[in-house]
Backbone as CSV, one residue per row, in Angstrom:
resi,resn,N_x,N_y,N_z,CA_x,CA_y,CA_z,C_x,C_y,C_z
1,UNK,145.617,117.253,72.795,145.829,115.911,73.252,145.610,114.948,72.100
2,UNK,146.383,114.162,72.115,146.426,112.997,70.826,145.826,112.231,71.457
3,UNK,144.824,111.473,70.439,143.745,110.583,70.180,144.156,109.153,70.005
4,UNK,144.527,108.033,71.039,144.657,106.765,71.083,143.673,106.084,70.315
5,UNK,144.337,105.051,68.948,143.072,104.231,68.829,144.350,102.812,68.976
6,UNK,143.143,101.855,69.439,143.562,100.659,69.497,143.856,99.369,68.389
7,UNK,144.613,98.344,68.797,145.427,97.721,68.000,143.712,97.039,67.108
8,UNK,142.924,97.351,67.538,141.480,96.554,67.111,140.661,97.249,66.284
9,UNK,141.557,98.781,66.199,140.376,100.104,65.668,139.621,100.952,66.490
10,UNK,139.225,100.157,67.785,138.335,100.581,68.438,139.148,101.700,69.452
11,UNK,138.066,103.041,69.904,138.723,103.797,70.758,138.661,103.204,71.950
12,UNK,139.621,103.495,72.752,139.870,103.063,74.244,138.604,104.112,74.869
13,UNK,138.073,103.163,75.949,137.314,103.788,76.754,137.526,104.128,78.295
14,UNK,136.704,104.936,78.415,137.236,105.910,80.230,136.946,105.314,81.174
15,UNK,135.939,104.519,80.677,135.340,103.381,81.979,136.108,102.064,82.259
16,UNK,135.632,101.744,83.658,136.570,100.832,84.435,135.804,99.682,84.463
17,UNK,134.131,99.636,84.099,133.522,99.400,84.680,133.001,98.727,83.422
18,UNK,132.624,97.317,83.106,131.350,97.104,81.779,130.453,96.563,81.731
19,UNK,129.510,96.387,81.822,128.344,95.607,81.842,128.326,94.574,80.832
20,UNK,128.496,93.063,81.614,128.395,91.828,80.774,127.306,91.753,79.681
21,UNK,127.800,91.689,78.503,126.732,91.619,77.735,125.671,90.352,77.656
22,UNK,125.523,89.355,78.561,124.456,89.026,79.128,123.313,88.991,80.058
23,UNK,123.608,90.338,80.392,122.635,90.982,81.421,121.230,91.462,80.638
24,UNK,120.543,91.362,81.232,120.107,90.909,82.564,120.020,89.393,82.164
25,UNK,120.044,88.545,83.636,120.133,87.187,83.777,118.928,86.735,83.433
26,UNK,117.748,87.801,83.847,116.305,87.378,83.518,115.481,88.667,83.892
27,UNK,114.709,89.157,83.315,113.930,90.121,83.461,112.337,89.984,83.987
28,UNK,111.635,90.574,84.057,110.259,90.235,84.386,109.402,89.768,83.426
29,UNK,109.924,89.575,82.276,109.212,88.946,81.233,109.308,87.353,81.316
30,UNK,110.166,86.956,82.080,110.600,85.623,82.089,110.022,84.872,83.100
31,UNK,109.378,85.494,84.544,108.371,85.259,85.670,107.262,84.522,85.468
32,UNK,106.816,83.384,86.290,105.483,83.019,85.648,104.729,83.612,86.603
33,UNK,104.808,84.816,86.588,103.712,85.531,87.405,103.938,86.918,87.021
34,UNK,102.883,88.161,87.490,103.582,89.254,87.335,103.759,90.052,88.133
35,UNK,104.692,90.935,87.866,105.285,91.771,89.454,105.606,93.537,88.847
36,UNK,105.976,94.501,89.807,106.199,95.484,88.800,107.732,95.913,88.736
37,UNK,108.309,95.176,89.690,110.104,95.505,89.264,110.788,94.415,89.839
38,UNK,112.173,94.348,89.820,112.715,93.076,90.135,114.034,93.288,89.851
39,UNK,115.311,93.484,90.843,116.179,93.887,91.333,117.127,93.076,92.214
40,UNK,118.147,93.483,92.058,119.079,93.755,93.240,119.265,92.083,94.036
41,UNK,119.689,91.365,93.118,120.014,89.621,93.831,121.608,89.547,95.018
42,UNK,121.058,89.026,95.667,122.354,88.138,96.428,122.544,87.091,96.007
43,UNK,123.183,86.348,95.904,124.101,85.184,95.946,124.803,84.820,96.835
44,UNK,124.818,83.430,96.488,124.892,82.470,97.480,125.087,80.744,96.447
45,UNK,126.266,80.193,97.144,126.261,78.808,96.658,126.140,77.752,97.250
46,UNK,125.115,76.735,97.165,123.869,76.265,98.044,124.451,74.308,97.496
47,UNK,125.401,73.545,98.074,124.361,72.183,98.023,124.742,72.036,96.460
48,UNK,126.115,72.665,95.953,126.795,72.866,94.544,126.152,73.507,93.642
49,UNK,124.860,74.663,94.020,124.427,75.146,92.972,124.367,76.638,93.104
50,UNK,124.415,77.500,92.645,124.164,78.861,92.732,122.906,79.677,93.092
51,UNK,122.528,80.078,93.833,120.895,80.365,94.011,120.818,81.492,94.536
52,UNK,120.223,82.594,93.314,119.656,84.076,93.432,118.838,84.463,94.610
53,UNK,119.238,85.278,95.352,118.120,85.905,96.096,117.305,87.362,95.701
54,UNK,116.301,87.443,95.050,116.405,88.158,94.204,114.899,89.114,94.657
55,UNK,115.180,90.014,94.400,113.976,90.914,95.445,112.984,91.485,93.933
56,UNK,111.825,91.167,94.762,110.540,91.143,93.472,109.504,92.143,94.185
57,UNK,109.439,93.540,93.773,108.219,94.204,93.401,107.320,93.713,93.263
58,UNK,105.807,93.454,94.069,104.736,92.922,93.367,103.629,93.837,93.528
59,UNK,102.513,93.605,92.223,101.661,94.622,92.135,101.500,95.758,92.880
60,UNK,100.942,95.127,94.214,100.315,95.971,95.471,101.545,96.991,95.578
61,UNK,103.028,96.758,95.221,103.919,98.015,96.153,104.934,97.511,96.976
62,UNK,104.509,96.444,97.900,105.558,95.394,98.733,106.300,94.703,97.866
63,UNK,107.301,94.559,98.382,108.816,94.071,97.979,109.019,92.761,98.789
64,UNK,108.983,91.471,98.123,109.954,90.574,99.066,111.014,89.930,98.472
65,UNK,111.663,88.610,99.184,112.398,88.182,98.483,112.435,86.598,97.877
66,UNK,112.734,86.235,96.891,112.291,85.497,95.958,113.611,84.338,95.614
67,UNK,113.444,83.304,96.185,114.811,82.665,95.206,114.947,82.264,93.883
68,UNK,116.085,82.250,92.974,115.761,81.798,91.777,116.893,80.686,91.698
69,UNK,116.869,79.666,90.625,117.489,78.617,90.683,117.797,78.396,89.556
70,UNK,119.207,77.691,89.213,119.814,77.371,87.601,118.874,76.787,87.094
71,UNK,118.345,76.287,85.775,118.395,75.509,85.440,118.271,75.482,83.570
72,UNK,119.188,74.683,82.895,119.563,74.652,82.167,120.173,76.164,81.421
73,UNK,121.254,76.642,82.109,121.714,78.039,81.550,120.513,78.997,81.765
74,UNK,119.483,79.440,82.463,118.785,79.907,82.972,118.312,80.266,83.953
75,UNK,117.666,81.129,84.973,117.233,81.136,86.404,115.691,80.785,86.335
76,UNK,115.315,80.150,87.259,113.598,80.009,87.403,113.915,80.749,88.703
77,UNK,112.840,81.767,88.977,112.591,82.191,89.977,111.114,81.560,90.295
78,UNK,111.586,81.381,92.177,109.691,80.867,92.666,108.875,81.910,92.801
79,UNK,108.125,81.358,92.752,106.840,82.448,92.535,106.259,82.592,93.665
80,UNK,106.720,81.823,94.930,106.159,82.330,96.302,107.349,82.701,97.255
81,UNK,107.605,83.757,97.755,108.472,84.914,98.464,109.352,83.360,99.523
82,UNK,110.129,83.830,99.396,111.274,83.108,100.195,111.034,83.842,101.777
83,UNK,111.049,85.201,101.542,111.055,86.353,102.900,110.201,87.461,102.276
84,UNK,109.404,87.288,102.639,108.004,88.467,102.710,108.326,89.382,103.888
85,UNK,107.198,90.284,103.881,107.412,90.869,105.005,106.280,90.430,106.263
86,UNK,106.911,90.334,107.659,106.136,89.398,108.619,105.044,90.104,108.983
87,UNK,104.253,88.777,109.531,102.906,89.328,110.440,102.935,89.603,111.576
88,UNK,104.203,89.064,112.543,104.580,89.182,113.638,105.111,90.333,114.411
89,UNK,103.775,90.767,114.983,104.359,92.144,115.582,105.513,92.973,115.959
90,UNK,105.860,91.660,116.100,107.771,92.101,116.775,108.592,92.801,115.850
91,UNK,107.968,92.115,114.510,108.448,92.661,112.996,108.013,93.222,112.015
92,UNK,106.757,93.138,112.072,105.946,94.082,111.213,105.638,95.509,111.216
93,UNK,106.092,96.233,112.043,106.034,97.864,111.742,107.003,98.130,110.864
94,UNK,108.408,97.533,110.771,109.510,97.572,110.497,109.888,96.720,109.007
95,UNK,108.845,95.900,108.631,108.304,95.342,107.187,107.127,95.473,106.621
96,UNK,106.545,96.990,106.994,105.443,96.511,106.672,105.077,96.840,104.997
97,UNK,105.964,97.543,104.024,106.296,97.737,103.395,107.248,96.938,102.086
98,UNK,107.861,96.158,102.808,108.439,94.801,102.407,110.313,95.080,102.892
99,UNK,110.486,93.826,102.205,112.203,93.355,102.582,112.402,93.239,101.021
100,UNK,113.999,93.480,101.105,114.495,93.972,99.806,116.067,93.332,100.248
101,UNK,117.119,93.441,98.916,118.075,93.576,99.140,118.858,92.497,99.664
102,UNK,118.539,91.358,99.994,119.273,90.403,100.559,120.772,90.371,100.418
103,UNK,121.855,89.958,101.030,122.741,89.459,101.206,123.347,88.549,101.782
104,UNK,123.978,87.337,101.632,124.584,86.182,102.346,125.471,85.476,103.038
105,UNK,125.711,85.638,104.124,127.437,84.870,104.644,126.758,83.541,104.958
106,UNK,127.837,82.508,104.878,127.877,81.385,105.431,128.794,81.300,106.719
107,UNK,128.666,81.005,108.122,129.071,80.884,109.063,128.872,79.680,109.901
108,UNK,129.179,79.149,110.368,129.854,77.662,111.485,128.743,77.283,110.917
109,UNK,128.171,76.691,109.587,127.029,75.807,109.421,125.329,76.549,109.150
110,UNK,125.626,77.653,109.185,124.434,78.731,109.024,124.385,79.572,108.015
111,UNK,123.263,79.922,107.440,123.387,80.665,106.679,122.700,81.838,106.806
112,UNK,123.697,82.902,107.118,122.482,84.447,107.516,122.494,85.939,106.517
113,UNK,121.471,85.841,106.613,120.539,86.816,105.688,120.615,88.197,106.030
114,UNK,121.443,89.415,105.785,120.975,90.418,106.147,120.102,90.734,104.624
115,UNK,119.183,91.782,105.244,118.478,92.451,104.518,117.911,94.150,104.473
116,UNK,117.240,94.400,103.965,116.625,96.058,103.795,115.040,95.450,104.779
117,UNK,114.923,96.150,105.389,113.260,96.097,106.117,112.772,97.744,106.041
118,UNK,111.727,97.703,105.268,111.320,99.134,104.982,109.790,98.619,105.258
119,UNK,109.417,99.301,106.513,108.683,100.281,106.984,107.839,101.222,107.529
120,UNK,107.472,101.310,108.736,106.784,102.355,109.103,108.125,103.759,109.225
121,UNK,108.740,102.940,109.538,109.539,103.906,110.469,110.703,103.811,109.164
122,UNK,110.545,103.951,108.240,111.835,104.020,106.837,112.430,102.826,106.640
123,UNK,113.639,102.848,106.472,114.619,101.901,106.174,115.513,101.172,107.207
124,UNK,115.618,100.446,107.263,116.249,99.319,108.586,116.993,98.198,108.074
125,UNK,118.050,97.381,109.012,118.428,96.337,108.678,117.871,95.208,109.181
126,UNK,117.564,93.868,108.601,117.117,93.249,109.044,117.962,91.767,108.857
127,UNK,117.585,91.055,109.985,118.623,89.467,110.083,118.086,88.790,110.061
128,UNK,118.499,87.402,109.312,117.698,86.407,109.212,118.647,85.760,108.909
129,UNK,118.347,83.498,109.296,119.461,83.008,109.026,117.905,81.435,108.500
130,UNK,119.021,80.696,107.693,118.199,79.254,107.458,119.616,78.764,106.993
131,UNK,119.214,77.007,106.847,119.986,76.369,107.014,120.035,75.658,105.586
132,UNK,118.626,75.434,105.581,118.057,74.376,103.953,117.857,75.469,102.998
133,UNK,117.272,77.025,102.760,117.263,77.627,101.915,115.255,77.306,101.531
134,UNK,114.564,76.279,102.096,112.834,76.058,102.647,112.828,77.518,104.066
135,UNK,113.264,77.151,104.814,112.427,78.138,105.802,113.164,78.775,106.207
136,UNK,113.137,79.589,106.948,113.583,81.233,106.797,113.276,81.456,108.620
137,UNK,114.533,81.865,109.632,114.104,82.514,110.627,114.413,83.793,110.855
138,UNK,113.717,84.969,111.344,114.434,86.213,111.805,115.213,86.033,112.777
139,UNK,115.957,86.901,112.812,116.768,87.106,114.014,115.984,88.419,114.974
């Protein structure tokens, strides 16, 4: 098989797939707090601005979720959980482990949240909707 090189020198590659060479957007070095991993954002465009939902590992093991926000070509993430996992019985066997994973639709004026709820009982989906992107209800 003959060996394609390109009009640039460079060999053509097999992948479909490339990773922006500005990744990561922000790592855990960039937190003003510390956590032990930090993963897996939703998005969402909020009120003309872009705003990460971005799931943060912290010390203890629990996972919640964290918003982060532009600012100046950068994300600040808050440092207090957007969606933790609840105290509310109804929901806490089923978070007790934390929430992960967010994702976002906008619908007739709402904005709802599915998510990962891990755990007594493993892995689950979990719903949640807010309006302002401040408070947070389950479904």
């Amino acid at each position: 098989m003959e060996e394609r090189i390109s009009t640039t020198g460079q060999r053509p590659s097999r992948d479909i797939v490339h990773r922006w060479e500005g990744n990561p957007l922000f790592d855990i070095t960039d937190l003003g707090f510390q956590c032990s991993d930090i993963h897996n954002a939703g998005v969402v465009f909020y009120e003309g601005e872009i705003l990460l939902l971005v799931t943060i590992e912290h010390l203890a093991g629990k996972r919640s979720i964290h918003l982060a926000r532009p600012n100046d070509g950068h994300f600040n993430v808050d440092k207090e959980p957007f969606l933790q996992p609840s105290s509310d019985p109804k929901f806490k066997q089923h978070e007790s482990h934390g929430v992960l994973d967010a994702r976002v639709t906008y619908l007739e004026g709402v904005y709802y949240i599915m998510y990962i709820a891990l755990g007594d009982h493993g892995f689950r989906l979990g719903l949640a909707k807010t309006n302002d992107f401040v408070s947070v209800e389950r479904i």
